[in-house]
C-alpha positions as CSV (number, residue, x, y, z in Angstrom):
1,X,41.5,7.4,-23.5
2,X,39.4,7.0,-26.7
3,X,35.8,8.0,-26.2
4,X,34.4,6.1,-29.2
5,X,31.3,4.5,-27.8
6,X,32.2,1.5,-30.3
7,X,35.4,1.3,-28.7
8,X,33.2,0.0,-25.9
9,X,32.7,-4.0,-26.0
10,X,29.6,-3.5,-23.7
11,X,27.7,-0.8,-26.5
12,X,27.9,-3.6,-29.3
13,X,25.5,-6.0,-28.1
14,X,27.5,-9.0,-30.3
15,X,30.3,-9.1,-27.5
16,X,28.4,-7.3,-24.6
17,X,29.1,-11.0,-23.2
18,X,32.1,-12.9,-24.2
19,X,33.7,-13.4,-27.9
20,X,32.0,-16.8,-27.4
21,X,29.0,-15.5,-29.6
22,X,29.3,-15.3,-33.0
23,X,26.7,-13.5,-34.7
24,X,24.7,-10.4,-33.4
25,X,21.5,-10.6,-31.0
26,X,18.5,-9.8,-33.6
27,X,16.7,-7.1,-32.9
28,X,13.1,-8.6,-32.3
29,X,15.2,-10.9,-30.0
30,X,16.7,-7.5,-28.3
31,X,13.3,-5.9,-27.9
32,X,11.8,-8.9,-26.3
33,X,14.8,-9.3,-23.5
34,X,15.3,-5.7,-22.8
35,X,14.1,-4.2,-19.6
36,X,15.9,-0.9,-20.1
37,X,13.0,1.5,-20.7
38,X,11.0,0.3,-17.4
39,X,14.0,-0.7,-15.3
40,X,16.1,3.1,-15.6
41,X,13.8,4.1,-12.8
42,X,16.6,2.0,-10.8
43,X,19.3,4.4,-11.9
44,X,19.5,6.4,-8.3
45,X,19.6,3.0,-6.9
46,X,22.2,0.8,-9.3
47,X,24.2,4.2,-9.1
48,X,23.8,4.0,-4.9
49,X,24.8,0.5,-4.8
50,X,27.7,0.7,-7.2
51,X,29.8,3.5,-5.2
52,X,28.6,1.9,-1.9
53,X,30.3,-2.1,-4.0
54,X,33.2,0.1,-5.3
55,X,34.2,2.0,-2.1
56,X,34.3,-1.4,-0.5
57,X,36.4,-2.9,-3.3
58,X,39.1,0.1,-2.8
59,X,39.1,-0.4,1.0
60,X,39.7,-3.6,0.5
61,X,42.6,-3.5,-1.9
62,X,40.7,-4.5,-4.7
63,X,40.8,-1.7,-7.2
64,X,43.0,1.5,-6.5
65,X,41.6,4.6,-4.8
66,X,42.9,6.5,-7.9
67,X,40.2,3.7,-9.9
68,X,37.7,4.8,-6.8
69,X,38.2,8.6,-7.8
70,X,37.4,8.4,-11.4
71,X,34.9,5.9,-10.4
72,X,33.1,8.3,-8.3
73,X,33.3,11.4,-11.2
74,X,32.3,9.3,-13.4
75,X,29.1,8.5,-11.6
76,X,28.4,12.6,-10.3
77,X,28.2,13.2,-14.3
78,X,26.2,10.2,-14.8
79,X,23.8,11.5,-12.2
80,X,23.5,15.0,-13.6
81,X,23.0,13.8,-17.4
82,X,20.1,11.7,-16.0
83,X,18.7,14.3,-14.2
84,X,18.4,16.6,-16.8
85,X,17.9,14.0,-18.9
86,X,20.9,14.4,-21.5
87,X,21.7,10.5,-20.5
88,X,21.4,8.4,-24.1
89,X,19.5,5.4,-22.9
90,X,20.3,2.7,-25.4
91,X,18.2,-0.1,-26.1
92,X,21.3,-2.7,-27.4
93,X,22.6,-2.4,-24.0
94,X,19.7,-4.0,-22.5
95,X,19.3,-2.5,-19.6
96,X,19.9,0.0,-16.9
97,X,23.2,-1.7,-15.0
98,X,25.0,-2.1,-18.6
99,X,23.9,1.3,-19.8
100,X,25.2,3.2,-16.3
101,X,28.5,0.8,-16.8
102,X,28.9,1.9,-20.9
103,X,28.9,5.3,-20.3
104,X,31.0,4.9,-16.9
105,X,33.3,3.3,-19.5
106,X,33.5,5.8,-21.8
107,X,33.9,8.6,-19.3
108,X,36.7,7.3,-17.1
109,X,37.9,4.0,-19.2
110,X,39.5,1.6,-17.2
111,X,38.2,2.0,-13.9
112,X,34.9,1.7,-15.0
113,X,35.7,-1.8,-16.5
114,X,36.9,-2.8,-12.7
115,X,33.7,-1.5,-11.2
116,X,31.8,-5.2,-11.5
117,X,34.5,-7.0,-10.1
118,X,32.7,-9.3,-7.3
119,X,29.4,-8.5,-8.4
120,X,26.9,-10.1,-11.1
121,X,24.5,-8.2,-12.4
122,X,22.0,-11.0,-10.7
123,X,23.0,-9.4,-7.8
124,X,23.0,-6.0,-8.6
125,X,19.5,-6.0,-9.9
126,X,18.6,-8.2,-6.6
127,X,20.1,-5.3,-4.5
128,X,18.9,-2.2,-6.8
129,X,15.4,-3.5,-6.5
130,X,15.0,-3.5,-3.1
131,X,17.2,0.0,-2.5
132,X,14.3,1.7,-4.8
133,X,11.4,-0.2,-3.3
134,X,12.7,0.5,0.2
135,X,12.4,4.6,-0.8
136,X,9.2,3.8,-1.9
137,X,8.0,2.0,0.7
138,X,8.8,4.7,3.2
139,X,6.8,6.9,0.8
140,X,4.1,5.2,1.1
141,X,4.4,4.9,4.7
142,X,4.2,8.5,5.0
143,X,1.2,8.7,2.7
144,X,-0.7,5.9,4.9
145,X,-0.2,8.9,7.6
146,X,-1.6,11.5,5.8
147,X,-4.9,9.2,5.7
148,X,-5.0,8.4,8.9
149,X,-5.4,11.5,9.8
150,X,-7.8,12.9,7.2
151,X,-10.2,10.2,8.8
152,X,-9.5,10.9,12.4
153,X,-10.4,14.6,11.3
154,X,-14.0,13.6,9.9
155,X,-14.3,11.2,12.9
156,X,-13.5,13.6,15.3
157,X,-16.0,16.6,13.4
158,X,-19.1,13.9,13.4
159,X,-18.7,12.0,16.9
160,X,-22.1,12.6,17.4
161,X,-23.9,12.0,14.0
162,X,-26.1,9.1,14.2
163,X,-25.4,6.5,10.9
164,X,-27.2,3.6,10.4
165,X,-25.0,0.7,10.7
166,X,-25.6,-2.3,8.5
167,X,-25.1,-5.7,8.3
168,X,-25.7,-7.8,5.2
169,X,-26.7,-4.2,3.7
170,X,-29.3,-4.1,6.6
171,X,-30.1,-1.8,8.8
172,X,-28.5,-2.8,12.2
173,X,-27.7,-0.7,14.8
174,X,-27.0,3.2,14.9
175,X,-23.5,4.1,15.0
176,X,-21.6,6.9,15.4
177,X,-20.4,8.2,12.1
178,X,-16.7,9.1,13.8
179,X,-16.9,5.6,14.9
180,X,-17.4,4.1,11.4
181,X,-14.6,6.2,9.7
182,X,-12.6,5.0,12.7
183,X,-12.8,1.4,11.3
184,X,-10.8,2.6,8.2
185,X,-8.1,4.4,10.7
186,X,-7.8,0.9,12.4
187,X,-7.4,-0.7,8.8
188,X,-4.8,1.6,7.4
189,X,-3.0,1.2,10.7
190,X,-2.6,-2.2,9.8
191,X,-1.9,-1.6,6.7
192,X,1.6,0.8,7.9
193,X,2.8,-2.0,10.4
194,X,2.7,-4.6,7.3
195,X,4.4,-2.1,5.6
196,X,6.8,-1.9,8.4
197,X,7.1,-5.7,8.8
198,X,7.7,-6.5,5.3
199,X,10.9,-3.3,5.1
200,X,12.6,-5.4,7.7
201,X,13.1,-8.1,5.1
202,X,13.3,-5.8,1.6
203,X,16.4,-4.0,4.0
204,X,18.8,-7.1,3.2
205,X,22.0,-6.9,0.9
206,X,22.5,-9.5,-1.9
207,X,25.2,-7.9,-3.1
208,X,28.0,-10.1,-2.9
209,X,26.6,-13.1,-3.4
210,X,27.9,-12.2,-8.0
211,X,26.1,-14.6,-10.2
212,X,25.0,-17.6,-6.9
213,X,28.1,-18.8,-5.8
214,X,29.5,-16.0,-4.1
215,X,33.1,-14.7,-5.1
216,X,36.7,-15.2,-4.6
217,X,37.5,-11.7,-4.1
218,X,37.8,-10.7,-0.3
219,X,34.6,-8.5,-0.1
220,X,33.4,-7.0,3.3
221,X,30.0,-7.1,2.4
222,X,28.9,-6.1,5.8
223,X,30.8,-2.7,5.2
224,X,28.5,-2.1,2.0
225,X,25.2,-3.1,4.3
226,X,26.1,-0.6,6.5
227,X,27.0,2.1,3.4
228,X,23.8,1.4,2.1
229,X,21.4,1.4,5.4
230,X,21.1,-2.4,5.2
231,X,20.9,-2.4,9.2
232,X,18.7,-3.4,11.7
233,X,17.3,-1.7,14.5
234,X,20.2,-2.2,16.4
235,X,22.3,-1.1,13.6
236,X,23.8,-4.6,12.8
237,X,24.4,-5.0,8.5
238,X,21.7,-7.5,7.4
239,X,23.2,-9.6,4.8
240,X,21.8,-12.1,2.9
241,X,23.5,-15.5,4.1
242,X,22.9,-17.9,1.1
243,X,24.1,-16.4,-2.3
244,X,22.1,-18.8,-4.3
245,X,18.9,-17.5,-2.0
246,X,20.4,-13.8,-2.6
247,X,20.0,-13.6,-6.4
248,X,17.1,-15.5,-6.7
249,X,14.5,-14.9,-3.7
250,X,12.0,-12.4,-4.5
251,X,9.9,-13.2,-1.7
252,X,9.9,-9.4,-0.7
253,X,8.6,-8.1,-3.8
254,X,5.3,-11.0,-3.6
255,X,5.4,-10.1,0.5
256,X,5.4,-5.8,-0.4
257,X,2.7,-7.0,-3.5
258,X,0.9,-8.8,-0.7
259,X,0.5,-5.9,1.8
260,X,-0.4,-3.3,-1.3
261,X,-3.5,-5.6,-2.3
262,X,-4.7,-5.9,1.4
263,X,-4.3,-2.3,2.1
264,X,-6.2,-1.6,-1.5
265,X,-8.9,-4.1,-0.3
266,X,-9.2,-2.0,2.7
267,X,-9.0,1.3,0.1
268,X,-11.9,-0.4,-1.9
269,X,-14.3,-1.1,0.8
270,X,-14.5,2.4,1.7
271,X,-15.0,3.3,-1.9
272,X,-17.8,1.1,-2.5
273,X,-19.6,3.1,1.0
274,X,-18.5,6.1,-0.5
275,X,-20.4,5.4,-3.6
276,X,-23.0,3.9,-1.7
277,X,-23.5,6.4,0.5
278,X,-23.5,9.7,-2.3
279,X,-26.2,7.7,-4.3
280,X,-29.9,9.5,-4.3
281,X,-31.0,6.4,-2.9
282,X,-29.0,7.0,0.9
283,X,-27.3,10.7,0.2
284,X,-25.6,10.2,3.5
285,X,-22.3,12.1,2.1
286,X,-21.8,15.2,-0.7
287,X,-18.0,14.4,-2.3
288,X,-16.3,17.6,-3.3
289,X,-17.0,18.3,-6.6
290,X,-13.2,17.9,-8.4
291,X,-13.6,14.6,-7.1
292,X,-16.3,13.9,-9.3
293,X,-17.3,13.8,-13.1
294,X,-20.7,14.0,-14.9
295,X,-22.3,12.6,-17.5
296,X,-22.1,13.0,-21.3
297,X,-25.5,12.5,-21.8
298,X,-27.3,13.3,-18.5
299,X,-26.8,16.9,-17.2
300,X,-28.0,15.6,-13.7
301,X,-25.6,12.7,-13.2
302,X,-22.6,13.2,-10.6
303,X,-20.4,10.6,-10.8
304,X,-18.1,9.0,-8.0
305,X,-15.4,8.4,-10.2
306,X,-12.2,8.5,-8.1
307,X,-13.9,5.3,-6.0
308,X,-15.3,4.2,-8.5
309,X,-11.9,3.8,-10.5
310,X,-9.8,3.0,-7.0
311,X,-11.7,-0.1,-6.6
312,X,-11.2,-0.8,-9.9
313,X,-7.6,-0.7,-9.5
314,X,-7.8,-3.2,-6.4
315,X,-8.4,-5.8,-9.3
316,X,-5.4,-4.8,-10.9
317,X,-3.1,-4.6,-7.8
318,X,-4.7,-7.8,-6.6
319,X,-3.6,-8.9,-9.9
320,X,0.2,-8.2,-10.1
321,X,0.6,-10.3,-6.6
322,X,-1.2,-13.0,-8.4
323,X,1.5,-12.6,-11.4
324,X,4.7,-12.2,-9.1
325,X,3.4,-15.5,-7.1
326,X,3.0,-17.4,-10.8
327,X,6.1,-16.0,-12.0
328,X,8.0,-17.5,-9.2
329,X,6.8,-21.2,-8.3
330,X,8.5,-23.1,-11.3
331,X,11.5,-21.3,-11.2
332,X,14.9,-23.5,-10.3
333,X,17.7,-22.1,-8.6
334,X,19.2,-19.6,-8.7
335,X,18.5,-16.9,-11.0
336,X,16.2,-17.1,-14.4
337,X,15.6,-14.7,-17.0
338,X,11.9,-14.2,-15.8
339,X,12.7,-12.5,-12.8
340,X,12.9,-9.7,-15.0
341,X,9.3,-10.1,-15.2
342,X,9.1,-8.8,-11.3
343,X,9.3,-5.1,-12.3
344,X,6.7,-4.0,-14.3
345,X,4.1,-5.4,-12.0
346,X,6.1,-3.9,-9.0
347,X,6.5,-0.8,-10.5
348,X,2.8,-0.4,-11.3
349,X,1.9,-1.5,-8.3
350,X,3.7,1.3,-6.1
351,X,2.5,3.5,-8.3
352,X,-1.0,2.7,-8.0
353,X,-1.1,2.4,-4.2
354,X,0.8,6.0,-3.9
355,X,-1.6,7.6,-6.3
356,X,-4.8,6.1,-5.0
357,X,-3.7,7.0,-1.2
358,X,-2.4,10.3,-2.2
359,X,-6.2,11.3,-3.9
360,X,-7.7,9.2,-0.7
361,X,-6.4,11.8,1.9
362,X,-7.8,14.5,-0.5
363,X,-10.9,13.3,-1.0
364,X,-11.5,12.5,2.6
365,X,-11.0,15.7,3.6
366,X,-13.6,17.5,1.4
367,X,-16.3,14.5,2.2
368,X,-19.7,17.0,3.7
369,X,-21.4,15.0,6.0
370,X,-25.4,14.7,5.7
371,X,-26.3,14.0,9.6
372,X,-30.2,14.0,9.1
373,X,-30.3,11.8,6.2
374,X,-28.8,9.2,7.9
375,X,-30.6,9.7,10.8
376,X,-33.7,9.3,8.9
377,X,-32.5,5.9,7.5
378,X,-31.8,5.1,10.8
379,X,-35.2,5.2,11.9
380,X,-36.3,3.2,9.1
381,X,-35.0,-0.3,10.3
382,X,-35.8,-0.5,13.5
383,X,-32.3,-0.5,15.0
384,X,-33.1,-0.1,17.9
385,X,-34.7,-3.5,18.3
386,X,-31.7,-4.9,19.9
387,X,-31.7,-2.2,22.8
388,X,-35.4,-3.0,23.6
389,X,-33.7,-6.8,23.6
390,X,-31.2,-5.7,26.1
391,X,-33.8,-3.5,28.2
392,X,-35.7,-7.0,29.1
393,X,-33.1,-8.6,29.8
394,X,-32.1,-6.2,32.7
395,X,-35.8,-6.8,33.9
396,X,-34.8,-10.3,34.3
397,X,-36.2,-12.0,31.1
398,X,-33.7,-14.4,29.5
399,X,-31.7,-13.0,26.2
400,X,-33.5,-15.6,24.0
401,X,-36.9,-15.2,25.2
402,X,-36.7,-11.4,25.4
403,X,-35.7,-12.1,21.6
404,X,-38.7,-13.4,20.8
405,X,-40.6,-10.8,22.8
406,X,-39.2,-8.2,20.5
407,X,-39.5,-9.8,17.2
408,X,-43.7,-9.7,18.1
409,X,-42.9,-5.6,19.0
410,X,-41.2,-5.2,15.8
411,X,-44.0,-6.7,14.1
412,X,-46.3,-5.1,15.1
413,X,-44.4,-1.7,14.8
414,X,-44.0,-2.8,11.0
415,X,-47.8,-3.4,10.4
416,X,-48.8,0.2,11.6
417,X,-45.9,1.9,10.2
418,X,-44.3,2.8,12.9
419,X,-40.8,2.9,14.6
420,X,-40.6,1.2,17.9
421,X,-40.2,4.3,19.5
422,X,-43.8,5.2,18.4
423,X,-45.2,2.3,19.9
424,X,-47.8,3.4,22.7
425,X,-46.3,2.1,26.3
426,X,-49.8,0.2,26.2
427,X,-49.2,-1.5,23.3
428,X,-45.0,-2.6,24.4
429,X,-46.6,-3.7,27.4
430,X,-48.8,-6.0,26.1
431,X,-46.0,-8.1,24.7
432,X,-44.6,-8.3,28.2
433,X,-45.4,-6.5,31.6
434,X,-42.2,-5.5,32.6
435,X,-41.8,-3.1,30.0
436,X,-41.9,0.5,31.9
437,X,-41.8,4.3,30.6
438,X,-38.2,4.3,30.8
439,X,-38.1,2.1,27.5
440,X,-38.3,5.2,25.1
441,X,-34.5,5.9,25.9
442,X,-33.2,3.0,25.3
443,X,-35.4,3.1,22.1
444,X,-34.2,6.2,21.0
445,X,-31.3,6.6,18.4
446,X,-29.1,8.4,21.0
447,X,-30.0,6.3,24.0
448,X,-28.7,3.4,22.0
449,X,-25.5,5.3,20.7
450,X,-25.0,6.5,24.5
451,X,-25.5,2.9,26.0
452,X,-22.5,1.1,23.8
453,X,-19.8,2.5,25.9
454,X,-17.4,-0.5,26.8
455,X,-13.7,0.1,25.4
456,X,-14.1,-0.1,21.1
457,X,-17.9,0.5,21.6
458,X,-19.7,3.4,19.3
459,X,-20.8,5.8,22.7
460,X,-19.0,9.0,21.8
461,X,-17.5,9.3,24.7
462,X,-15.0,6.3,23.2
463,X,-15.4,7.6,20.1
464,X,-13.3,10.4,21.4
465,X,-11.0,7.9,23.5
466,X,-10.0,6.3,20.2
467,X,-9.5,9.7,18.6
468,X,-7.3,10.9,20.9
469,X,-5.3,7.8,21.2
470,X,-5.0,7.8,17.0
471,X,-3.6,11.1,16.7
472,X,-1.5,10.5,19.4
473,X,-0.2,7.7,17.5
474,X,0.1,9.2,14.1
475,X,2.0,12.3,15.6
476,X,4.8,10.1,17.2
């Protein structure tokens, strides 16, 4: 068995695809097409799926189990020159399926020639890609976790911190500050069953469908769904039934680019509060200090860079499911050269969201809460208005009219400086009679925190409800 790589057809790109060709790809033309040095990041995959495609082609008669055997060594050396990085990556061979199948080749000859029979490599790729972005996804499953619970753990340490809650950047209501990281829990939770919707349709084989017609060989490709954990819950092989479909959908990398936008939506709202909230103007929070960078310039300024720079990434995740969408609505069936566009974008977009949540569940974790600050700014925009609203309507007074009735209390309070708290019974009373000494707790910030206690309400006592049902949620 020679082991001259140019005894190889597939190492001289001029007949990597048929003598039909009969002058050499140029190089600016082989730069431009290749994929090779962003797509070997598939190689645990393409090598997963290939023993899984050969295994099935021995049992089925197909290639001999002696080919299976060399097959298989052939691929454990592969997989240890990767790993310690010995593997020669060549750029003429395009890409990471013909660089495994070259050296394959060289290392155990013929059998290594057999290994693509009833396969194309527009199903290979089809079936590498989701095998690696399955992994991935469970990653990042596991990482939504982790920051879930770093919030439940600040909820649960400042149930009964009073935070001004806002609408249109307005002082509202108070609200617990448990209960607002809670919101974020509730998002992120969303954010994992996405995940866990959209895996159910990444877990489906193409391979076996070769180029888009399927194949004359007699390939069990249910055997190589279930080699290669393409089940359901049920453990039934999901294949996918249309071979034309099978090499050219890639409706589960737009649907995966889909969910990592939302959940870095959801990852940039909290930044924005986060940066918000550390500003001298609120200093409702203190960020941990290797979370942070200063200034050049200004020897004072601490900087909020890890939000800062998250929600900056939003744009760009935002941005690669806006490319994959573009990159697939002119396309014809079955498969086209710019699906080789789907990676990059993919790639950088699990990386990003693993990163970011990664830093997220740090970060969290060393947030120090400022509880008087934010009580202060509590007081400062009359939040309890609504309370005195709801306190006259218990007396009897209709919701609209008792509306009004406050709006006159709260302008007066404003013209004196004054919370409505501080208003002198006298004084409420005057706007209407009903208005007893019991009104100062349902004016004050923890009357109104106490009084919101229907199920998903800010009282504490469903503050600490809701915590106990997240965690035990995220511990299951």
């Amino acid at each position: 068995m020679s082991t001259n790589p140019l005894d190889n057809p597939l190492d001289r790109k001029s007949q990597a695809w048929s003598a039909l060709f009969s002058e050499p790809m140029s190089e600016l033309v082989q730069r431009y097409t290749a994929s090779v040095f962003f797509d070997k990041r598939l190689w645990q995959a393409d090598i997963q799926g290939s023993l899984a495609h050969a295994r099935m082609l021995s049992a089925q008669n197909i290639i001999s189990v002696q080919d299976l055997a060399s097959i298989e060594r052939g691929m454990a050396q592969i997989t240890q020159e990767i790993e310690s990085g010995a593997f020669d990556w060549k750029l003429a061979l395009e890409d990471v399926h013909l660089n495994i199948e070259a050296r394959l080749t060289q290392l155990v000859g013929d059998a290594g020639k057999r290994l693509h029979t009833g396969r194309s490599r527009n199903d290979q790729v089809a079936t590498d890609v989701r095998l690696w972005l399955r992994g991935e996804m469970d990653l990042i499953a596991g990482l939504l976790v982790e920051l879930q619970k770093a919030l439940v753990q600040i909820a649960d340490k400042n149930v009964e911190v009073i935070l001004p809650g806002f609408t249109h950047l307005q002082v509202a209501q108070p609200v617990s500050f448990g209960h607002h990281m809670l919101a974020y829990v509730e998002m992120f939770a969303r954010d994992g069953q996405r995940l866990a919707d959209v895996r159910k349709r990444v877990n489906c084989l193409p391979l076996g469908a070769a180029a888009l017609a399927g194949t004359s060989y007699p390939l069990d490709r249910d055997m190589v769904a279930r080699a290669l954990g393409m089940v359901d819950e049920s453990g039934q092989p999901q294949v996918c039934q249309n071979s034309l479909d099978a090499v050219s959908d890639r409706d589960f990398a737009i649907e995966f680019a889909a969910a990592a936008a939302v959940c870095m939506v959801h990852i940039s709202r909290l930044s924005e509060e986060l940066i918000i909230w550390m500003s001298q103007s609120f200093g409702f929070i203190h960020i941990a200090d290797r979370f942070t960078t200063g200034s050049s310039i200004m020897p004072q300024k601490k900087n909020p860079d890890v939000p800062e720079l998250a929600r900056g990434k939003t744009g760009r995740v935002v941005g690669h499911l806006m490319g994959l969408i573009t990159l697939m609505k002119a396309q014809p069936l079955a498969y086209n050269k710019d699906n080789q566009e789907d990676k990059e974008p993919l790639f950088d977009t699990v990386d990003t969201l693993k990163d970011t949540l990664r830093i997220f569940a740090e970060m969290v974790g060393g947030i120090t809460v400022k509880p008087e600050a934010m009580e202060r700014a509590a007081l400062k925009g009359y939040a309890t208005a609504t309370d005195l609203a709801d306190y006259l309507v218990k007396k009897g007074l209709p919701f609209r009219d008792a509306h009004e009735v406050v709006a006159h209390a709260v302008k007066s309070a404003s013209a004196t400086g004054v919370d409505l708290s501080e208003l002198p019974l006298a004084v409420l009373q005057s706007f209407n009679p009903t208005i007893e000494a019991d009104v100062f707790e349902a004016l004050s910030l923890r009357g109104s925190l106490n009084a919101r206690s229907t199920l998903g309400g800010t009282a504490p006592v469903q503050v600490r409800a809701q915590i106990a049902r997240h965690r035990a949620r995220l511990a299951a």
